[in-house]
C-alpha positions in Angstrom: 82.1 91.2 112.7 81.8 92.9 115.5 81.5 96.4 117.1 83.7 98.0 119.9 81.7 97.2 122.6 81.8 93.2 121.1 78.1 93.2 119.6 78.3 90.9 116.9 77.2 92.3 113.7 76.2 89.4 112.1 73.5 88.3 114.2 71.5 91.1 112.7 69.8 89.3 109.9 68.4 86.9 112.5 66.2 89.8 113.7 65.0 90.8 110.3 64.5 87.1 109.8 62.6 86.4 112.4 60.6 89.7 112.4 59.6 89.0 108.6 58.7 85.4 108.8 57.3 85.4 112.0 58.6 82.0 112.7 62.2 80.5 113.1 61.6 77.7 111.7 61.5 80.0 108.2 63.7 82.6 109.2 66.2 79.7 109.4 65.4 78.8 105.5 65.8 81.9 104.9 68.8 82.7 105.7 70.2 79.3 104.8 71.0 78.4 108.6 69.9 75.1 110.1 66.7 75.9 113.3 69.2 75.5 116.3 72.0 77.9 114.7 69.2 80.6 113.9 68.5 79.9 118.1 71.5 79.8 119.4 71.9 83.4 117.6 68.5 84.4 118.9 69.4 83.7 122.5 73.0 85.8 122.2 70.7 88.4 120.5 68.5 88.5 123.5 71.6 88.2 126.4 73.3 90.8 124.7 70.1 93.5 124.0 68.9 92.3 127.5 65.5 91.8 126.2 63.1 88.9 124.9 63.2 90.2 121.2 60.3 88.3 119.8 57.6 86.1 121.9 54.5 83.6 120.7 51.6 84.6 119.4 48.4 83.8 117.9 50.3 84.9 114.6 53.3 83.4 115.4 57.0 85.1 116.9 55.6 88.2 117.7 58.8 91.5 118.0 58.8 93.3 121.1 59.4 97.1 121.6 62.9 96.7 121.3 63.1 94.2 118.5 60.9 96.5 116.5 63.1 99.6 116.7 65.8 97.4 115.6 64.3 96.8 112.4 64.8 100.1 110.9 68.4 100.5 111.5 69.0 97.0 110.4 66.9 97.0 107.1 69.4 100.6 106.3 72.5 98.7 107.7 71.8 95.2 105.4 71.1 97.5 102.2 73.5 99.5 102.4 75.6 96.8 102.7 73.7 94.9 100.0 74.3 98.3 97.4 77.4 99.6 98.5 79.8 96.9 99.1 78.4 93.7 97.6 76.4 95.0 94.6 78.5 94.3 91.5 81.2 97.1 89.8 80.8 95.8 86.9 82.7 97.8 84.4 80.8 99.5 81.4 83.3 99.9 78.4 80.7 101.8 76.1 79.8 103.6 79.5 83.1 104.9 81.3 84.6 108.0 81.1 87.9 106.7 82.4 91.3 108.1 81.5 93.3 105.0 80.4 97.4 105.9 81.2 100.2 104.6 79.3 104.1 104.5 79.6 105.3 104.4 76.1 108.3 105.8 74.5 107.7 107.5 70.9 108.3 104.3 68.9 105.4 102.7 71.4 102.9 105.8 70.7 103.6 104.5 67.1 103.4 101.3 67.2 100.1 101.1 69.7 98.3 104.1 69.9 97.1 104.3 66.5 95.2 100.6 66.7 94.1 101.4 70.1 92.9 104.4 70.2 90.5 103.2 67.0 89.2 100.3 69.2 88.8 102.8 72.0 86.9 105.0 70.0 84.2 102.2 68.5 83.7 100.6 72.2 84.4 102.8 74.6 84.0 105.9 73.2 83.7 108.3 76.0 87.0 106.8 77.5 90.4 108.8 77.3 94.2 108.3 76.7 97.2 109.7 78.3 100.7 108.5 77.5 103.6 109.2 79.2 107.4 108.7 78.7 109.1 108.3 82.3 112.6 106.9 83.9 112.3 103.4 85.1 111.5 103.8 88.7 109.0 106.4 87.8 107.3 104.0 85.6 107.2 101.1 88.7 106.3 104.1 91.0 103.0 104.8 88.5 101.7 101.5 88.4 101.7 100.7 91.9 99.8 103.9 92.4 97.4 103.6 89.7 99.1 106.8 88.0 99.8 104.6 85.4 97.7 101.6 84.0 99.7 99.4 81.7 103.5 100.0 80.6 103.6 98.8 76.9 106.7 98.0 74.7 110.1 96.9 76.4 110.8 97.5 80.0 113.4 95.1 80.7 113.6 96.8 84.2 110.4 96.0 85.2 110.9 93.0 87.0 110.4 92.8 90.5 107.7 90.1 91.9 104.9 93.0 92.2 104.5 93.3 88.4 103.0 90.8 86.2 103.7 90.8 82.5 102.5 89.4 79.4 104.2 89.0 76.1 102.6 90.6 73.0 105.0 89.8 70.2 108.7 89.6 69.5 110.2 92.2 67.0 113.4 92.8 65.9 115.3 95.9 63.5 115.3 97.1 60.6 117.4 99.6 58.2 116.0 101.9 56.2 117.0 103.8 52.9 116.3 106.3 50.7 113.6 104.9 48.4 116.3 106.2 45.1 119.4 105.0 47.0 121.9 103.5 44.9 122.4 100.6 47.2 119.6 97.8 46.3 118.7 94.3 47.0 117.0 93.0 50.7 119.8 93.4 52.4 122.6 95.4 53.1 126.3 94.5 52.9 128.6 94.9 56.0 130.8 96.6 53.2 128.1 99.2 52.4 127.2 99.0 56.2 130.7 100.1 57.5 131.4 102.8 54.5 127.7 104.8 54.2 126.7 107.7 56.7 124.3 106.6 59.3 121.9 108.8 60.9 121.3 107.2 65.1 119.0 108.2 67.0 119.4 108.3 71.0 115.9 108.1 72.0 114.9 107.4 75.6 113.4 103.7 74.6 115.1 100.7 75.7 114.7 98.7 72.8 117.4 100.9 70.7 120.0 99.6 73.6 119.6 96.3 72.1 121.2 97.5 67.9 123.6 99.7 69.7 124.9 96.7 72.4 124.8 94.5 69.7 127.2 96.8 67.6 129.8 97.3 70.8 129.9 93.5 71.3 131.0 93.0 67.8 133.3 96.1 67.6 131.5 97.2 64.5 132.1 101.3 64.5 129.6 103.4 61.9 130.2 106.0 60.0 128.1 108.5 62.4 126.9 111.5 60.3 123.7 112.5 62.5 122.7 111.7 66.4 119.5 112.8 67.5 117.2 112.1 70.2 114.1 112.4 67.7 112.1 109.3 66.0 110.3 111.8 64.3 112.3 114.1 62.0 114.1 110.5 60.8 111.6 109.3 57.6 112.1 112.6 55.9 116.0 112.9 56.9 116.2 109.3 55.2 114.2 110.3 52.4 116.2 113.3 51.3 119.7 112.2 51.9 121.7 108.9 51.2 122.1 108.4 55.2 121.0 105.0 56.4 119.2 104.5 59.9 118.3 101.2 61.9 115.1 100.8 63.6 113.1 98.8 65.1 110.7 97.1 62.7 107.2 98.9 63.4 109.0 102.4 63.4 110.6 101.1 59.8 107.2 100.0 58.5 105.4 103.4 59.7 107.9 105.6 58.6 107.8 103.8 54.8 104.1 104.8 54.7 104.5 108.6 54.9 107.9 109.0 53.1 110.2 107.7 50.7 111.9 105.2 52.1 112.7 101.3 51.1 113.4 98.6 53.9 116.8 97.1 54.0 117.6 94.2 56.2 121.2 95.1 58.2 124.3 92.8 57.4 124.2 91.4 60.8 121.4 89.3 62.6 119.8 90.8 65.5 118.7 89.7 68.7 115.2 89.7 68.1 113.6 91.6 71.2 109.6 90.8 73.2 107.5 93.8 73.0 105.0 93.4 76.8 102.4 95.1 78.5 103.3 95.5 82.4 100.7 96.0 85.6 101.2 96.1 89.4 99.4 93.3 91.3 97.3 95.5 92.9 95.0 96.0 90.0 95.3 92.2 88.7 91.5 92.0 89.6 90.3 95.6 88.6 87.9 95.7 86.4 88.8 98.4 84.2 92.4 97.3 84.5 91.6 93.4 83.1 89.1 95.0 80.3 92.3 97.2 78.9 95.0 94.3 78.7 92.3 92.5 77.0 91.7 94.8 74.4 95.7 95.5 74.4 96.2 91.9 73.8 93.0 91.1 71.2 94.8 94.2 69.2 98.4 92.8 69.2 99.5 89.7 71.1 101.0 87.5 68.6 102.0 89.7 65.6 105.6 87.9 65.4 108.2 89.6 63.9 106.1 92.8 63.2 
């Protein structure tokens, strides 16, 4: 490295060297250079400061005026070197107060945050969580501005070569019933299917594309008695009228838990879908960025099906 007036940078620890071991012989062990290198950088040191730098004494290389008010500067320049861009940013969990960002839809908050944000709160519990629900191109936008850390669930968008992604677990859909209804057994009749009311929702998540493509392709037309853009009025809709609603799985198995509801598999099989977490290359080496899709894929990464 160099400075504008071609001073090279490096040769700097040859001074300190020198100056400290009063001998080049063990500067040069020092600094892990063979004798003649650490010489040859003595002699551009002295052609280029236009002084000796350091001559023979009784107590060996002795520094000279000039070599000696080089050793302050140096010793600041080396250390802050050594402390502000070399020493290790090693990150803390238990320690950082870092916001962690998230694009999830609603059925992502549902199916992640609840797991996570209990791991978050046991080992790094001074850390935060914001979630956010963007368009596409705002989500890509995030992450290769840091705005946004990780993109969980299914972004089938997010493909370019910038973004890396790793596969958590496949899911797939599932129908869901009042707990009373008089329709019973595992799974639900394309009879039944076609002839009930079905409540749909037209949430912003991609993943609800996939039932409602699936139903196009095979020109298979429900008897719509609600559309909403809401996940979350849905398990007590279900659970007070004889409307049926098809979900995917997670959202089914959350919303049995706070209302009464009974899981019905649909007549039809369904393309089973992979949930992800997404990150720009940029932050493939972070620190805090690798520490999060660890934990994201300790938590879930392999939970097939569910």
């Amino acid at each position: 490295m160099s400075t504008d007036t071609g001073f090279d940078l490096n040769l700097l620890p040859v001074v300190l060297a020198i100056a400290e071991e009063r001998s080049v012989s063990r500067a040069a062990q020092r600094l892990g250079w063979s004798q003649p290198k650490v010489s040859i950088a003595l002699n551009k040191l002295r052609v280029a400061l236009g002084d000796p730098l350091f001559v023979r004494g009784s107590h060996g290389m002795s520094p000279t005026p000039r070599a000696t008010a080089l050793l302050g500067p140096t010793r600041e320049i080396l250390g802050r070197v050594e402390t502000e861009v070399l020493a290790s940013t090693r990150f803390e969990p238990a320690e950082t107060t870092r916001r962690f960002n998230f694009a999830l839809s609603d059925i992502g908050e549902m199916t992640f945050l609840p797991k996570l944000l209990a791991y978050l709160q046991a080992h790094a519990p001074h850390a935060t969580v914001r979630s956010v629900t963007l368009p596409p191109e705002e989500i890509a936008a995030g992450l290769e501005s840091g705005e946004i850390d990780l993109a969980l669930g299914y972004f089938p968008d997010l493909k370019a070569r910038n973004f890396f992604q790793q596969r958590l677990f496949t899911h797939n859909f599932i129908s869901l019933l009042n707990a009373r209804h008089r329709i019973k057994g595992e799974r639900i009749s394309m009879a039944d299917f076609l002839r009930i009311g079905h409540a749909v929702i037209r949430a912003e998540g991609r993943s609800q594309e996939i039932f409602e493509q699936l139903l196009a392709k095979h020109k298979i037309e429900r008897r719509v008695v609600l559309s909403t853009p809401h996940f979350m009025s849905i398990p007590f809709i279900i659970a007070s009228t004889d409307l049926l609603v098809t979900v995917p799985y997670a959202v089914g198995e959350s919303f049995a838990r706070i209302a009464s509801i009974r899981l019905i598999q649909p007549p039809l099989e369904i393309p089973q879908f992979d949930l992800k977490q997404y990150w720009h290359r940029k932050f493939h080496k972070d620190e805090p960025n690798v520490w999060i899709r660890t934990v994201v894929a300790k938590l879930f990464a392999d939970r097939a099906g569910r």
